[in-house]
N, C-alpha and C positions, 0 to 999 in steps of 0.2 A: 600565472597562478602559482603561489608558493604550494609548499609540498601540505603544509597545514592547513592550509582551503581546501586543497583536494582531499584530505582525510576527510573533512567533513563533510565535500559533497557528496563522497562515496560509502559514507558511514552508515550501516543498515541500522543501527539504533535509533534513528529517526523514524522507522513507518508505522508508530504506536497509532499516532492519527490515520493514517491512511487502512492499517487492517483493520480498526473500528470500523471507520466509516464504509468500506468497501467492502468488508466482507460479510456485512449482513444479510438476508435475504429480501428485505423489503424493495418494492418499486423504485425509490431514488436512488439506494446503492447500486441496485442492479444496472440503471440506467449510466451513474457516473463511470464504473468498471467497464462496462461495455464500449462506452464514447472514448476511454483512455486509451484501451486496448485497440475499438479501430482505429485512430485518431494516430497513435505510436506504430501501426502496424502495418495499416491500413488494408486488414482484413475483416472482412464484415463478420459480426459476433450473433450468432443466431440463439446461444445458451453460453453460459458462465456458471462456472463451479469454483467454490474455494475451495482447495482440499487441507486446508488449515486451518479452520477461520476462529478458533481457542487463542483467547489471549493465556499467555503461561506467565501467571502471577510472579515469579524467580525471574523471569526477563523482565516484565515492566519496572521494574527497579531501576534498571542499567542502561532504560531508554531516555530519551533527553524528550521533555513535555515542553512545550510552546506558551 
């Protein structure tokens, strides 16, 4: 992997989609967060909290959309 792939697979301006979709509080979010987190972790998720889940308008500019 060149050095310029790894920038961008380490690039955190990509998780525009991902704090949407995850850190809402409805049934489906809740459920894809939880299956990521056991699934990566592999510790069973009984409660999930974002403790940021504000998109800040001044970032989503600087993010890269799909």
């Amino acid at each position: 992997m060149t050095r310029k792939q790894q920038e961008d697979v380490l690039n955190y301006r990509n998780d525009l989609f991902f704090k949407y979709t995850l850190s809402r509080e409805d049934e489906g979010s809740i459920f894809a967060r939880n299956t990521i987190i056991e699934r990566v972790t592999g510790i069973r998720v009984k409660e999930s909290t974002v403790m940021n889940p504000n998109l800040d308008p001044k970032t989503i500019g600087k993010k890269r959309l799909f």
